[in-house]
N, C-alpha and C positions, 0 to 999 in steps of 0.2 A: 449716837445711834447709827449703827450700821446698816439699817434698814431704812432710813429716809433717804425717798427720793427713790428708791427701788422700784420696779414694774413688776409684780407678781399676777401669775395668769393660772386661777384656781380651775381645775378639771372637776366637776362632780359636785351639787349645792345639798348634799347631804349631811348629817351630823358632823363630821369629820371635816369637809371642805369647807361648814361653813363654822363651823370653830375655828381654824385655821386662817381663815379670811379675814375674821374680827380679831384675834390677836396679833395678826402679821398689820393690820391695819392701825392697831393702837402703838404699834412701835413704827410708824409710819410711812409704812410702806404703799403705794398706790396699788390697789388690788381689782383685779378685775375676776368673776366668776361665771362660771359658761357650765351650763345644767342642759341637757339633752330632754328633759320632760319638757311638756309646754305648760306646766305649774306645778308647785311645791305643794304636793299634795300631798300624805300618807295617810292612807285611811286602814284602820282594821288592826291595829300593833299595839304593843303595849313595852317597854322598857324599862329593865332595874338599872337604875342609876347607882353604883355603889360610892362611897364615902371617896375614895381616889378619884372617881369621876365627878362627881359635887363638890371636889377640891377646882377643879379647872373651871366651872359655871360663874363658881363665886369671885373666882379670881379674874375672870372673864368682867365680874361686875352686874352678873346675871341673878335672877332667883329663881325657882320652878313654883310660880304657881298653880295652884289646884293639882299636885302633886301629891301624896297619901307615902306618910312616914312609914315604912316599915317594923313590924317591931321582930317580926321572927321570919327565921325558913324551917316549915314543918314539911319530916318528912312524913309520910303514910302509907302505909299497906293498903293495895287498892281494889283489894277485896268490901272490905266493912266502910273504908276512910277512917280506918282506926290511926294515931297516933305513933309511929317507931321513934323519932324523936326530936328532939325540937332545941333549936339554937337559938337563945334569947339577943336578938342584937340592942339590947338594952346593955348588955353587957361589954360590949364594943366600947375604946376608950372613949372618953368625952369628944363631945361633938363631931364623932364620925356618924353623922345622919346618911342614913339610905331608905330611898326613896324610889317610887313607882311613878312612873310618868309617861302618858300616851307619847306617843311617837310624832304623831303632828305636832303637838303642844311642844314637843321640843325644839322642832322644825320650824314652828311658827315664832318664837322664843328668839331663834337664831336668829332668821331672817329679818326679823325687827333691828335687832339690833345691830345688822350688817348695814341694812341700807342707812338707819341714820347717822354712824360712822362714816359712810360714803362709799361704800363699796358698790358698786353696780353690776348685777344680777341680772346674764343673761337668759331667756328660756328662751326651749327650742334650738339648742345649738349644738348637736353632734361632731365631737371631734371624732376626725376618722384617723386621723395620724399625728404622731408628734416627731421633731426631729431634734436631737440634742443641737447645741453648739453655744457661742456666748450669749448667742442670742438663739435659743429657739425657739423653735417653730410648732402653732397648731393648725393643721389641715383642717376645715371644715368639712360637715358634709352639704352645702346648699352652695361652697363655694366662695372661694377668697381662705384668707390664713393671717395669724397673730401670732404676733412676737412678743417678748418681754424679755425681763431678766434671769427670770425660773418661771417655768410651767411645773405646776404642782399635782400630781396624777391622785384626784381624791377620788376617783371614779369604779369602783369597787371590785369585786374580782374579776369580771373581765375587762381592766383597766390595758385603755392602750398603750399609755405610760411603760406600768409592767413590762411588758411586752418586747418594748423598744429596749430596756437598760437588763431584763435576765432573759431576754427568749421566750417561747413559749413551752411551758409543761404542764404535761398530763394531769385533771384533778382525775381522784382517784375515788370511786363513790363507797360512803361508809356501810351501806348497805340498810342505811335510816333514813325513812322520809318523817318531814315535819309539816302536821297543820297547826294554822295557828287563825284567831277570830278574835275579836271581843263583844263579846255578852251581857246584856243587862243583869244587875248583881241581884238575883232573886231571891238567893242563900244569905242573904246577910252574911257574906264574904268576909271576914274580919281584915286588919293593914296585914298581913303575912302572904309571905308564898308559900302551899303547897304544892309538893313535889307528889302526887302518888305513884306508888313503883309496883309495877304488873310483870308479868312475864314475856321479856321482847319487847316491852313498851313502858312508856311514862307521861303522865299530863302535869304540865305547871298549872299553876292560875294562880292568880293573885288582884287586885284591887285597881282601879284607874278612876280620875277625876272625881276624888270625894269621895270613892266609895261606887258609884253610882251605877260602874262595869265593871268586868272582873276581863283579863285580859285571861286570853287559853291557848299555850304551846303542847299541840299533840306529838309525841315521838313515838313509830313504829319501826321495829326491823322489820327488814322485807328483802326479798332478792331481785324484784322489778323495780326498775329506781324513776325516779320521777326528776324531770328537769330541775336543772340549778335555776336558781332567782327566786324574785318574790310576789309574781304579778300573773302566778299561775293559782286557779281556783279547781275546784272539786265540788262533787257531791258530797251535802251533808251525812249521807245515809254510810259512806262509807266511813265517813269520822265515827259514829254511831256503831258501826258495825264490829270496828277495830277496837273499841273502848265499851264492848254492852257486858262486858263480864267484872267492869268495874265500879263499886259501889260507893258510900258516902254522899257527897257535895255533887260529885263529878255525873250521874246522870240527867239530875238537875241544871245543870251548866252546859251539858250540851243536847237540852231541849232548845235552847238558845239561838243555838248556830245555825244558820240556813245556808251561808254561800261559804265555807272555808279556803282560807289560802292553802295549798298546798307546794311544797319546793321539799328535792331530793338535797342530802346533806352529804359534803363532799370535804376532801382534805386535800388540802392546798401546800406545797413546802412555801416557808418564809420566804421571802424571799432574800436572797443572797447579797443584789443591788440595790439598795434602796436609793440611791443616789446618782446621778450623771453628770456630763457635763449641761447645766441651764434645765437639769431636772429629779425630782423628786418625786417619793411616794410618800402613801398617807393613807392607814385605815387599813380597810381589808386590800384596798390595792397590794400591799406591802405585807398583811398577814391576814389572812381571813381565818375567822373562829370561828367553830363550833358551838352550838348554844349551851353548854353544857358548864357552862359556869356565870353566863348574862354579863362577859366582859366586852361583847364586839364595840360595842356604843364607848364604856368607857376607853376602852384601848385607841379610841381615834382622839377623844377627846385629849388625853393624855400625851399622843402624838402631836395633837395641833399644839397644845402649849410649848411642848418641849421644841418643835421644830422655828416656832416664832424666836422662843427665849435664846436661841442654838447660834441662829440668825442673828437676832440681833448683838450678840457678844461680841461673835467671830467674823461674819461678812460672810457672804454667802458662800464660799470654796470652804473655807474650814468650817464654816457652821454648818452645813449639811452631813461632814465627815463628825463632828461631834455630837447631831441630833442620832445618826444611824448608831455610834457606840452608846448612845444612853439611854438605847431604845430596843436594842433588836435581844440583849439578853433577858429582856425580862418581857416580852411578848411573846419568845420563844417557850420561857415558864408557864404564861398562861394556857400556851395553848395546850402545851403538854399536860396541863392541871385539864382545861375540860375534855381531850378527849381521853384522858383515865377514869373521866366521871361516868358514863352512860353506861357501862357495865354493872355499875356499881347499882343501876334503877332496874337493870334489866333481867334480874336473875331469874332462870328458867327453874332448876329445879327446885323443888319444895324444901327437902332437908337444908340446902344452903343457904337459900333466900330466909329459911326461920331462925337460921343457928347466925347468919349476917345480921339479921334483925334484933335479935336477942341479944348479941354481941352491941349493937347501937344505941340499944334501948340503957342497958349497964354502962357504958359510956355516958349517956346525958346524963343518967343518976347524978353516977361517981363524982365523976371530971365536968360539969356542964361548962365552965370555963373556958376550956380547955377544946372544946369543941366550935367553941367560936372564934379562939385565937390563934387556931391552925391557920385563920385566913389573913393572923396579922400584914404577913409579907405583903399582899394582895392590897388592903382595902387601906392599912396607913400608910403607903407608901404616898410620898408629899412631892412631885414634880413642881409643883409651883414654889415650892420653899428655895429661897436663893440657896446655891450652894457650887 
């Protein structure tokens, strides 16, 4: 193993760093992780785990409980909350399970399983700086600095990491804000996501802990944009406001919402670095996505496997230069898949938005297959399968 006996110093205790932790840690690495909150909190999220992402949990040695199987993504007109069409993931090859899962309960899931491994999890510790070299360096902000063998920049789009190994670049705002809540399931929510699709705008929602909530990602166009992050809130009245011409399940679900997150949705280039000397990225530090296809979560996931498995082959010089090639073209795909998706929810005018739908509707007929295996590339792809 290339990785005993290593000093790994993980930036960021979120989905991504601390997957990363737990698998640099089972090939033996000493891992220390440094989280800027002063608890591992998330409250209000909700998460699709897709079948490539539940490939790394399991392989991790993890399970998601109180997790709710998926069985479809229905789309809907969000007029009525009538049906346009519906992709059975029943139909998905054998045991490619995708699954709904609150965001803490994933976080909480990690964390367990980091410290009893022995990873030690610091809170409260803002890195203000990092410096490449064999050994570099993390600045604190309270004061004093750590060293290892790689610093690991899991610390998400304003990752300092970033920063240090491509420079800083402009995000560019897509001109869509997103709220998002979760709601007590008063609709008897069935295990599916719906998508309803309006004009300028779209609401997910889908199911969390048993049934019990239904998680809700609002998307609005708009030309005033609202700060990047996710620890900024709104008025209800304006979720309401933006979403009152839309019918079905959806006025019912957001009778619910009282305090909504609200964050502006921005486009990030990949980044070009992902690697230095004595450092690395991870997650959105490295590509941040758009929600538009529910991959950011699994795409870290699939980075933390890949970058441990990378490591541990090659040693850390050639393993970081082989996790970045078996990595950046096919998060590159993703992204480029979700941000071709939102137009696709967002049609303004009536004639094309009926003749798109109409066209959708004859597709699930015909081909219903064939509608769900467009996403073969995406959802079987096997990171953890030796190869």
């Amino acid at each position: 193993m290339n990785l005993r006996g290593q000093e790994i110093l993980v930036i960021g205790a979120g989905i991504g760093g601390l997957a990363a932790a737990l698998a640099l840690r089972q090939r033996g690495a000493g891992v220390l992780v440094l989280e800027q909150a002063a608890e591992l909190v998330e409250a209000g999220a909700g998460l699709q785990v897709s079948p490539n992402g539940l490939r790394v949990i399991h392989a991790l040695g993890l399970s998601l409980e109180g997790a709710v199987r998926a069985q479809a993504v229905s789309l809907r007109d969000y007029r009525r909350g009538s049906e346009v069409v519906r992709l059975d993931l029943a139909r998905l090859d054998p045991g490619q399970a995708y699954q709904f899962v609150h965001r803490a309960d994933l976080l909480a899931l990690l964390e367990r399983a980091v410290r009893a491994a022995g990873v030690e999890i610091r809170l409260s510790q803002r890195v203000t700086q990092v410096r490449a070299g064999a050994r570099p360096v993390a600045e604190m902000a309270v004061g004093g600095r750590l060293t290892a063998d790689l610093i690991l920049g899991a610390d998400g789009v304003k990752s300092v990491a970033r920063g240090v190994l491509n420079g800083q670049a402009a995000a560019q705002f897509t001109g869509q804000v997103a709220w998002r809540a979760v709601v007590p399931n008063t609709c008897a929510h069935p295990p599916e996501a719906r998508v309803h699709m309006g004009p300028g705008r779209h609401l997910v929602s889908y199911p969390l802990r048993g049934g019990r909530f239904v998680n809700l990602v609002a998307v609005e166009e708009r030309t005033d944009w609202a700060a990047e992050g996710w620890t900024h809130r709104d008025e209800a009245q304006n979720l309401h406001a933006a979403f009152a011409g839309f019918g079905g399940d959806v006025p019912v679900l957001l009778a619910g919402v009282a305090a909504p997150g609200l964050w502006g949705l921005f486009l990030h280039p990949v980044a070009e670095h992902w690697h230095g000397d004595g450092l690395a990225l991870l997650g959105d530090a490295a590509h941040p996505t758009l929600p538009f296809l529910a991959q950011g979560a699994n795409m870290a996931l699939e980075d933390a496997w890949v970058l441990a498995d990378s490591l541990d082959r090659d040693g850390l010089r050639a393993g970081l230069a082989r996790y970045q090639a078996r990595r950046r073209d096919r998060v590159a795909r993703v992204i480029r898949t979700a941000d071709g998706n939102a137009w696709k929810y967002h049609l303004r005018q009536p004639l094309l938005r009926g003749a798109t739908h109409l066209a959708l509707r004859l597709a699930g007929r015909l081909a219903p297959g064939r509608m769900v295996h467009q996403f073969d590339w995406l959802y079987g792809h096997d990171v953890t399968r030796p190869g």
